[in-house]
N, C-alpha and C positions, 0 to 999 in steps of 0.2 A: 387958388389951386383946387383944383376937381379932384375928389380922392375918388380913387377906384373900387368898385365892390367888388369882392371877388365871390367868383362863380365857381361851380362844380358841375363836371358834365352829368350827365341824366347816369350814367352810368354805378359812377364812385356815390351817388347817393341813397342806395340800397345800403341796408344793413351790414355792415360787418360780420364774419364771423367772432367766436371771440375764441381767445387762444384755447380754451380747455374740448373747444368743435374741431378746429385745426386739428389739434395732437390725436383727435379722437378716428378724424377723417384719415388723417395720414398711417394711423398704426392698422388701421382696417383696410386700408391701400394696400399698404406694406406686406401683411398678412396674405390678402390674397395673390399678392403677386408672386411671394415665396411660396405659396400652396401651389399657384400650376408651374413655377420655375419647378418646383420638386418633384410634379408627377411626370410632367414632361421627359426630364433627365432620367428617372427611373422609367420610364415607358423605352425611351432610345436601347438604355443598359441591356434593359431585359430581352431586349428585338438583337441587340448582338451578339449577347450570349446566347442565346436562342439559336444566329445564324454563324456562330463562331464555332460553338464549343456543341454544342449540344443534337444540332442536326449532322453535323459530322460525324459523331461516336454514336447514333443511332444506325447512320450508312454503312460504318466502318462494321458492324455487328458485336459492339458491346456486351449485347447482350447473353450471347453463349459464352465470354472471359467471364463474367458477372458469377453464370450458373457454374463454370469454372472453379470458382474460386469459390465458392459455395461448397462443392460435393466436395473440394480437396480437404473445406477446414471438416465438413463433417467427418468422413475417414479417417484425418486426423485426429482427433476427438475421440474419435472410436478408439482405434488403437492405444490413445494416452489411457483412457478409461481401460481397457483391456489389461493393460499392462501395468498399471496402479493396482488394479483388484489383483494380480497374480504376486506384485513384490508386497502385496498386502497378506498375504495371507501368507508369504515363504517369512515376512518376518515376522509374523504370529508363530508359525511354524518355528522356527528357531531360535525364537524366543523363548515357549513353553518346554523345548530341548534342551536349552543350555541352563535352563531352571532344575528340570530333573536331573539335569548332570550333575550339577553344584550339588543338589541335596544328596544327591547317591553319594559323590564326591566324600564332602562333610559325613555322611552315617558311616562310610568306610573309613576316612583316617579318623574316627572317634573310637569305631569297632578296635582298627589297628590299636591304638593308644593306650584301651584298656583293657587290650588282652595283652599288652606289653607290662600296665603295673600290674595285673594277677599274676602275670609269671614272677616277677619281681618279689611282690607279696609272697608267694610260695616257695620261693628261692631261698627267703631270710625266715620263713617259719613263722610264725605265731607269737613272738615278743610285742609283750606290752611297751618296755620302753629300750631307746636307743642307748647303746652304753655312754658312759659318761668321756668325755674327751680327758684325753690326758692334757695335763697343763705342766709347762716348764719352769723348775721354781726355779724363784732369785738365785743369780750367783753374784755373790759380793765380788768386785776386781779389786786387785790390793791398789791401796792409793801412793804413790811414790812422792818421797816427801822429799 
């Protein structure tokens, strides 16, 4: 029996790569094919928001709401500021008021109080000391036998 040699075409007898070229070739494949999948998709985005959203509200004249809304928050602003410094200063104001009141207040019923014991004092005269309390002596109660 004639054993057969076995042949390889011209092709399969180049070099192999070896698996750590492979993984090497493929992740840098991979890479850049997600790099223009990505720009791609964001180039489309941007071209329709662009033709969606953003050339319409330039048409429509966004831009005098914009200014709009602008002058309203400043005015508003103003007036807040306005009207802060005015309740700022009525309660300074009424504060430093109802302080002097309290004290005038206080200096008068003290005034009151003690021209109330001078009279009193003058009323009872000049004794050194207050008389002595009367005390109620014992009464024995007869005991019933």
């Amino acid at each position: 029996m004639a054993e057969f040699e076995e042949t390889q075409p011209e092709e399969t007898k180049t070099e192999a790569p070896t698996r750590l070229e492979t993984l090497k070739m493929s992740l840098t494949e991979y890479a850049e094919s997600t790099k223009s999948y990505t720009t791609e998709k964001y180039e489309k985005t941007k071209t329709l928001v662009n033709e969606t959203v953003v050339e319409p509200y330039a048409r429509a004249g966004v831009e005098p709401a914009v200014k709009y809304v602008g002058d309203t928050y400043e005015a508003t602003d103003k007036k807040v500021k306005e009207k802060y410094a005015g309740a700022k200063v009525y309660t300074v104001e009424t504060y430093e008021s109802s302080k002097a009141y309290a004290g005038e207040t206080y200096e008068s019923a003290y005034a009151t109080a003690l021209s109330y014991v001078l009279k009193i004092k003058a009323a009872l005269g000049s004794r050194d000391k207050a008389p002595e309390p009367v005390t109620a002596e014992a009464v024995e109660e007869p005991v019933a036998v």
